[in-house]
C-alpha positions as CSV (number, residue, x, y, z in Angstrom):
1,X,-11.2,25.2,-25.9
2,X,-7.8,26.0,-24.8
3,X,-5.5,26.5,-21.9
4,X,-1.8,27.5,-20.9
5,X,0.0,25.6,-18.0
6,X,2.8,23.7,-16.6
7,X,3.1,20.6,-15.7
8,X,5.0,17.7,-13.8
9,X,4.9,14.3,-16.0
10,X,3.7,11.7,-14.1
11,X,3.0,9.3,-17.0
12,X,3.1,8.2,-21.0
13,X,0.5,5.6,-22.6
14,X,1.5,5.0,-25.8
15,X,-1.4,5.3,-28.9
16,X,-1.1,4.3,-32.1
17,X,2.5,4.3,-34.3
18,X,3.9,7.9,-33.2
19,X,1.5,9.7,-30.7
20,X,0.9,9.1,-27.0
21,X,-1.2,10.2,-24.2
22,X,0.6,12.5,-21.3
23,X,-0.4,12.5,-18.2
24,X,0.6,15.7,-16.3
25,X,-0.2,17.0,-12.6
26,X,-0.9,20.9,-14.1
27,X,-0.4,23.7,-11.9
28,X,-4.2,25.1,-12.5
29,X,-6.1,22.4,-14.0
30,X,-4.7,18.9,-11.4
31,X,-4.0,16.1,-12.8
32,X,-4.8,16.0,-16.7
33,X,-4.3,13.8,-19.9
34,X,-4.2,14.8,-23.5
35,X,-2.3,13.8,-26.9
36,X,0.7,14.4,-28.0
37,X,1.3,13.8,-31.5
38,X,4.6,12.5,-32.6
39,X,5.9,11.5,-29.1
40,X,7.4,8.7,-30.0
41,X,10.0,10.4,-32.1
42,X,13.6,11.3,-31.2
43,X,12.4,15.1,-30.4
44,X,10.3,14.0,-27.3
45,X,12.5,11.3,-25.7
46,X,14.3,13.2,-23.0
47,X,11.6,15.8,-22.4
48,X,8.9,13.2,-21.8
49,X,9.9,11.6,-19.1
50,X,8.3,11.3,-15.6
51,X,9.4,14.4,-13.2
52,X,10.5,16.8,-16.0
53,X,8.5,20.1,-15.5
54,X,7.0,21.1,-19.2
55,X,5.1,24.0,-20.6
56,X,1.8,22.6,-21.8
57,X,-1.1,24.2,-24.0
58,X,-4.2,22.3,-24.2
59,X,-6.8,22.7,-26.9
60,X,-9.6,20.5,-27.4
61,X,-13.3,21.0,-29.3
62,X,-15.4,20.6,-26.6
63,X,-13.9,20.6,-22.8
64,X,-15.1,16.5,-22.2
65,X,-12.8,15.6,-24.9
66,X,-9.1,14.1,-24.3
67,X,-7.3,17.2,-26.6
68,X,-4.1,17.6,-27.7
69,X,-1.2,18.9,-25.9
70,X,2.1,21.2,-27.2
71,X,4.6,20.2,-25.2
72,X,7.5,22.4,-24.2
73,X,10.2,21.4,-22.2
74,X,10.8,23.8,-19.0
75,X,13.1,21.8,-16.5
76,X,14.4,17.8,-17.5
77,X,15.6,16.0,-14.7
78,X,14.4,12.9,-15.5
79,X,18.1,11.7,-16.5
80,X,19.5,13.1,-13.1
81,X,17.2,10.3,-11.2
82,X,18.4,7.6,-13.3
83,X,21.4,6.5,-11.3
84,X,19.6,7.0,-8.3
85,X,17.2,4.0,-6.8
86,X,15.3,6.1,-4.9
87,X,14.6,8.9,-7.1
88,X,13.0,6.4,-9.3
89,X,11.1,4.7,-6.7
90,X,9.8,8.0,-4.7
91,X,9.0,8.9,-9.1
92,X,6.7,5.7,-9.0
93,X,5.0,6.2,-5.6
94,X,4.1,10.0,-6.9
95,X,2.9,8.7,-9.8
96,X,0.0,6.4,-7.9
97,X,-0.5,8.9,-5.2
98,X,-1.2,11.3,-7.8
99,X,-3.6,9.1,-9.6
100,X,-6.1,8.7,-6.8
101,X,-7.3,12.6,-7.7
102,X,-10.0,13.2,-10.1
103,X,-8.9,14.1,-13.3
104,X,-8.9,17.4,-14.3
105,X,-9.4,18.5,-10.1
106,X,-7.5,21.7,-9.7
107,X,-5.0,21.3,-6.4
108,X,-3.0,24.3,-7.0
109,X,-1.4,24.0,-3.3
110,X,-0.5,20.5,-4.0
111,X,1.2,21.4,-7.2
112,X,3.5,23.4,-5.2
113,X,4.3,20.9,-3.0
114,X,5.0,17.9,-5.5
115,X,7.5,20.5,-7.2
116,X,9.5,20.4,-4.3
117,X,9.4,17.2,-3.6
118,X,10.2,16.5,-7.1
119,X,13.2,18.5,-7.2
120,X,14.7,16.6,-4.3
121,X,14.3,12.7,-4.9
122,X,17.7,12.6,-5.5
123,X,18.9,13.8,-2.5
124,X,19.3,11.3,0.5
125,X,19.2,13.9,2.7
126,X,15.6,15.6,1.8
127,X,13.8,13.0,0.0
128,X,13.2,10.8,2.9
129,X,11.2,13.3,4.9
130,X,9.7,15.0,1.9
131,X,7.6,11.4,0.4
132,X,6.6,10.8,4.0
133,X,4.9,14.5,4.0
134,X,3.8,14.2,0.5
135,X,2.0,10.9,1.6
136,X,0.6,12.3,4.5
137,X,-0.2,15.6,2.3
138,X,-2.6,12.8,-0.1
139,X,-4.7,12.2,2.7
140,X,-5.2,15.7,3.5
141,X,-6.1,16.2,-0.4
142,X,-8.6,13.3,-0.3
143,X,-10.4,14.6,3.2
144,X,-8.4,12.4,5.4
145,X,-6.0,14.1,7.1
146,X,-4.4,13.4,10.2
147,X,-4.7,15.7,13.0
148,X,-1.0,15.6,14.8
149,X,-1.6,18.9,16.8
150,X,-3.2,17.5,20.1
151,X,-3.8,14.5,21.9
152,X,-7.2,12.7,21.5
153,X,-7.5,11.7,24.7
154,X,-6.0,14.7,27.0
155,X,-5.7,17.8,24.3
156,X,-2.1,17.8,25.5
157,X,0.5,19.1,23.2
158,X,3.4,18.0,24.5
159,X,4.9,14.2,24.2
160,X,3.0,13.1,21.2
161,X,4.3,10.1,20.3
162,X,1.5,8.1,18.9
163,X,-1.3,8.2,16.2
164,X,-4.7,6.1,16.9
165,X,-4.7,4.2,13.9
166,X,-8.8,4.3,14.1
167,X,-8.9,8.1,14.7
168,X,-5.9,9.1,12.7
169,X,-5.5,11.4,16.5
170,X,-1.8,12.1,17.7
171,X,-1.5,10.2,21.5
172,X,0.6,11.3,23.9
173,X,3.3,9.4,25.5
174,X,1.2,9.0,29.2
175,X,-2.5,8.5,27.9
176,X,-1.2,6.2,25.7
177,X,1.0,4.3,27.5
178,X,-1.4,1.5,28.1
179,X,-2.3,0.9,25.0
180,X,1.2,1.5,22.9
181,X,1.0,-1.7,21.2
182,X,-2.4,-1.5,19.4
183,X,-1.1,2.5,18.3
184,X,1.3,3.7,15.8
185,X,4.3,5.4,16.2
186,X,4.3,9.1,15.5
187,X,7.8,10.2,14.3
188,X,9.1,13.4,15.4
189,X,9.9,14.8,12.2
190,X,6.2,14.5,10.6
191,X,5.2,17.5,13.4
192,X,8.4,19.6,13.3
193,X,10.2,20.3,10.5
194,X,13.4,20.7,12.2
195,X,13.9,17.2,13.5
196,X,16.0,14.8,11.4
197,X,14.8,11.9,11.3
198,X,16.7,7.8,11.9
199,X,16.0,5.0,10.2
200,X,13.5,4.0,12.4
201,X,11.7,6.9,12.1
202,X,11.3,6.8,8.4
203,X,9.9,2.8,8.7
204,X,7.4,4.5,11.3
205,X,6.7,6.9,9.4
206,X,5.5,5.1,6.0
207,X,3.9,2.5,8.3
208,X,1.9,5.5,9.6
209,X,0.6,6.8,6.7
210,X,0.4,3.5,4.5
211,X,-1.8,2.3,7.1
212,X,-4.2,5.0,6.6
213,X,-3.5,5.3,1.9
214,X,-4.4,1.4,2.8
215,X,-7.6,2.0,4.5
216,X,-9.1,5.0,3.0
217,X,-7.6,5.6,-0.4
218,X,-6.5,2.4,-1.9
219,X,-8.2,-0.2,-0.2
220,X,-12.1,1.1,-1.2
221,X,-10.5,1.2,-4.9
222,X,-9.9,-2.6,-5.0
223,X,-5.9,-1.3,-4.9
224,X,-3.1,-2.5,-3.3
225,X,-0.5,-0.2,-1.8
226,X,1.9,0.7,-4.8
227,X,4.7,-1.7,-4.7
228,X,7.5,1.5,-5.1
229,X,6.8,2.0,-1.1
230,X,8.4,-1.2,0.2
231,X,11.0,-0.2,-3.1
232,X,11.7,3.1,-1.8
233,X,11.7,2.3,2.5
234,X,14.5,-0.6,1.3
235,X,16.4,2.2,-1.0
236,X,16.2,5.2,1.8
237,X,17.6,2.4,4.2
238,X,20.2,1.6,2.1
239,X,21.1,5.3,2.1
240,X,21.4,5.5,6.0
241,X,24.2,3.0,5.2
């Protein structure tokens, strides 16, 4: 068995004296392990790193078995993240979100997204609204997504400003007026791309979709919400100034 791809490095688990396992979201074949041999040697140390983009061939004897990658570096910017808090924060909470797909699950689509997401962390400007999507992009993934295009109650389209946090339904302002403190805030910028967001619309925002990762992704795994979220919120706030 063997296969051609690229990949995003999400993680390394280190096996025996020199090799370690890599765990790559691939463009064509999701989220996928496999050995690299001599890893742990001077060759590999900037190029395996989480967030570089790598050329990956995968060969195995029978398609159940781990295999063995060859690795090729294709894009490192693992050592531009490093000075930045919330690079390597948003890196950790891709790394868990990631890790709630099958192995091996092809989400071509998704691929796309996480490379731009990826390419951004750094950037104080982008990032922020990009993990928020991406979250809210996981759900969609794992056949939860939200539906933000009309009000549950009225199937009005204007003045949404609330999400049922048992539906996962926008609201708008009027129908759910009387009930605005049982709903969650729905923050402008996670319906139209256009709208910067504030500060308080990033908190609303990873409240919103960490209260639905809680209930329907993590939670029924016996998981806790990664703790790179409350990481990341404090490190985008600091950002904001």
């Amino acid at each position: 068995m063997e296969w051609r791809d690229e990949g995003v490095v999400i993680g390394l688990k280190r096996l025996g004296e020199s090799s370690s396992v890599l765990e790559a979201m691939t463009r064509a074949h999701g989220r996928h392990l496999g050995l690299v041999r001599g890893a742990r040697s001077s060759r590999f140390a900037a190029v395996l790193q989480p967030g570089n983009t790598v050329g990956l061939v995968w060969r195995a004897r029978l398609d159940e078995h781990l295999g063995a990658f060859v690795v090729e570096p294709l894009l490192l910017r693992a050592g531009r993240f490093l000075p930045s808090a919330m690079a390597l924060a948003g890196l950790n909470l891709i790394g868990a979100l990631l890790r709630l797909l099958p192995e091996r699950d092809p989400h071509e689509s998704l691929f796309e997204t996480l490379t731009i997401v990826i390419e951004a962390l750094d950037d104080p400007a982008l990032a922020p609204t990009l993990l928020a999507r991406f979250e809210a992009r996981m759900l969609e993934e794992c056949g939860f997504a939200l539906d933000l295009t009309e009000c549950a109650a009225t199937g009005a389209r204007d003045e949404l400003i609330y999400v049922s946090p048992k539906s996962g339904r926008a609201v708008s302002a009027t129908a759910g007026a009387p009930y605005r403190e049982r709903l969650l805030r729905l923050p402008a910028f996670l319906r139209v791309s256009e709208v910067a967001p504030t500060p308080g619309d990033i908190v609303d925002a990873f409240r919103l979709t960490g209260h639905f990762l809680e209930r329907e992704l993590f939670g029924p795994r016996g998981l806790k919400l990664p703790d790179a979220r409350e990481t990341l919120v404090a490190a985008i706030l600091r950002s904001y100034g």
